[in-house]
N, C-alpha and C positions, 0 to 999 in steps of 0.2 A: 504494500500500500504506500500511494506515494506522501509523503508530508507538505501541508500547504506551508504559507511564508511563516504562518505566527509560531507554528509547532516547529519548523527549523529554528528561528530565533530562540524558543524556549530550550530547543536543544544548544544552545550557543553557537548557532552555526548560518547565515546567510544563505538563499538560497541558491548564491552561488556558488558557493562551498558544498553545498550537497558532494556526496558520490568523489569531491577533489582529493587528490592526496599530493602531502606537499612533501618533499625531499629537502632536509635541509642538511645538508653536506659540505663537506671539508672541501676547500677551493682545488684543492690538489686533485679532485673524484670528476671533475667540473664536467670534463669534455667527454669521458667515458661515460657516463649518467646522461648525458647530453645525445651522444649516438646510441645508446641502449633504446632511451626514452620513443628518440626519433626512428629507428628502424625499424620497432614494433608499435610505433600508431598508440603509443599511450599519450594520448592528448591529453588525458585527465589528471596526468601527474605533472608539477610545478616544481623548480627548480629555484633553491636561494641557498646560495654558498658564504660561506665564513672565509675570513682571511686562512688560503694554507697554512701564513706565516705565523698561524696557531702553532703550529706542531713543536716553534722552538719554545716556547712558553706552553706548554702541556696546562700546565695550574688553570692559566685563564681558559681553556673549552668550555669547561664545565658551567662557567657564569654566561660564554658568549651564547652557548644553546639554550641553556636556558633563557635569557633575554629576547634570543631570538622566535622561540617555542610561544614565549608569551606572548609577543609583540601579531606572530599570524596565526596562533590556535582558531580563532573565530572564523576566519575564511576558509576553513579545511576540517574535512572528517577525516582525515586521518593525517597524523604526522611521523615520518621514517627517519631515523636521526642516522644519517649515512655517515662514522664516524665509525670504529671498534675503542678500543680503551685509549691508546693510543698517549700511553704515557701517564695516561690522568691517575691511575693507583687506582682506579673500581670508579672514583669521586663521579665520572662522567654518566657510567652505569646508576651511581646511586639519587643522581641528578634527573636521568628519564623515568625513573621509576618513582619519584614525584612527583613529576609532571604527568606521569600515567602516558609516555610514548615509548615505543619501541627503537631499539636500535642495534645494527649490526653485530655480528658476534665476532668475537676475535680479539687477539691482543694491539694487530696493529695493521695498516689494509695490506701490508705485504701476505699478511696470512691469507687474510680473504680472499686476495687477487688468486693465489695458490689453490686455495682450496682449504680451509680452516684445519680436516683432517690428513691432508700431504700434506701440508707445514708440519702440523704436532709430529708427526711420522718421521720428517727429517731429521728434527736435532740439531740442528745448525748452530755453532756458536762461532764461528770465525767466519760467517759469512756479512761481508755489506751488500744492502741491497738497493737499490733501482729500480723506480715504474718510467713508464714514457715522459710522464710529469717531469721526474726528480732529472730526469736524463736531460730534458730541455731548459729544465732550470738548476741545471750543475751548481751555478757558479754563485747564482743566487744563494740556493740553500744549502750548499757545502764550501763550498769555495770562501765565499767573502765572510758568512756568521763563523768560519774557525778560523779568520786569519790567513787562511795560506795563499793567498794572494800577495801579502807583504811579507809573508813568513814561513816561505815553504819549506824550511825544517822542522815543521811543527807535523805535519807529515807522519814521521817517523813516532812522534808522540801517541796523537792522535790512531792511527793505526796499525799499533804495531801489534794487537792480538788480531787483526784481520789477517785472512789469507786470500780471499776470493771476492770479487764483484759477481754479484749475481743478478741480471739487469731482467727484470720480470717484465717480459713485452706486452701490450694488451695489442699491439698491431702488429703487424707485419712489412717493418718500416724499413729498409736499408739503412737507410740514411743514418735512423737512431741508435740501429745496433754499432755505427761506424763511431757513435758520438757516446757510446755508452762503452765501448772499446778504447776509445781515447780516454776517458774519466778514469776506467781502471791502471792506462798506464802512467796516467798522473799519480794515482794513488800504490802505483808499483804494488798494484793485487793484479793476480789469473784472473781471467774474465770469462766469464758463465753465460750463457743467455737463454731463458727460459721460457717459452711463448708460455703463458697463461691466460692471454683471451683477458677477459671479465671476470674471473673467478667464480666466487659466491654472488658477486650482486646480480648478475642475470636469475640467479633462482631467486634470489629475496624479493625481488622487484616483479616476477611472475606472480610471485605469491599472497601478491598485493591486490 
């Protein structure tokens, strides 16, 4: 049965928000969410991304989702906090679950991209990793917030339990695996390269 305008309202919800569901995701997810969305005809899901440059301040996610949660609940029947922990210590998880929204499972999207259970199955402890994002904004988020730009013997500091680049493709780019193969010999790691597609968020986002 469908609901007129005033029993949406009473449900906190505009009747154009009916049936909507909003994505609010890590700026880093932006363009993968963005062709997931667009290649399967889901018109009714909405797109509003947080700064990626969250991830180097972890603490602050947890206030910017929620802000952001509060700021469009009312226009949306459902909201997907496209995010895994992602450093916050649970805080981010314990954050949607007072808000009453859901959000991705995992420690961090390298898992998700993977596959939640081939990650845990790896074991990986000397591996860095790489999405097409991190690949294209090397220098932004590795490069210039640890210095080695003015101080590439910090290099040595920085990773010296690494052994491997592991660059997690969602496409099938030359170009970036040529640019994700330059990052590792900057960072004098082997270099791995893993098509993963979309991982887990093509099923979460079906499931929607």
């Amino acid at each position: 049965m469908a609901l007129d305008d005033d029993a949406l309202t009473d449900h906190g919800l505009t009747a154009k928000g009916a049936g909507r569901i909003l994505l609010l995701a890590c700026g880093a997810l932006a363009r993968e969410l963005i062709d997931l969305r667009d290649a399967n005809g889901w018109d009714h899901m909405d797109l509003h991304c947080l700064p990626a440059i969250l991830h180097n301040t972890p603490d602050r996610i947890p206030d910017a989702v929620r802000a952001a949660v509060e700021k469009h609940r009312a226009g949306y029947e459902t909201i997907l906090v496209v995010y895994a922990d992602c450093g916050t210590g649970g805080m981010l998880q314990k954050a949607c679950a007072e808000l009453g929204v859901e959000m991705i499972e995992g420690p961090h999207c390298y898992s998700f991209f993977e596959g939640n259970a081939a990650f845990a199955a790896r074991e990986e402890f000397t591996a860095f990793y790489l999405t097409d994002f991190l690949v294209r904004q090397f220098d932004a988020f590795v490069t210039k917030p640890l210095g080695l730009d003015h101080h590439p013997e910090l290099r040595e500091m920085y990773f010296a339990h690494y052994e491997t680049l592991v660059y997690q493709a969602q496409t099938d780019d030359p170009e970036l695996t040529k640019k994700a193969q330059i990052c590792a010999d900057r960072l004098g790691l082997r270099f791995e390269r893993r098509f993963t597609g979309y991982g887990d968020l093509d099923p979460v986002l079906r499931a929607l």
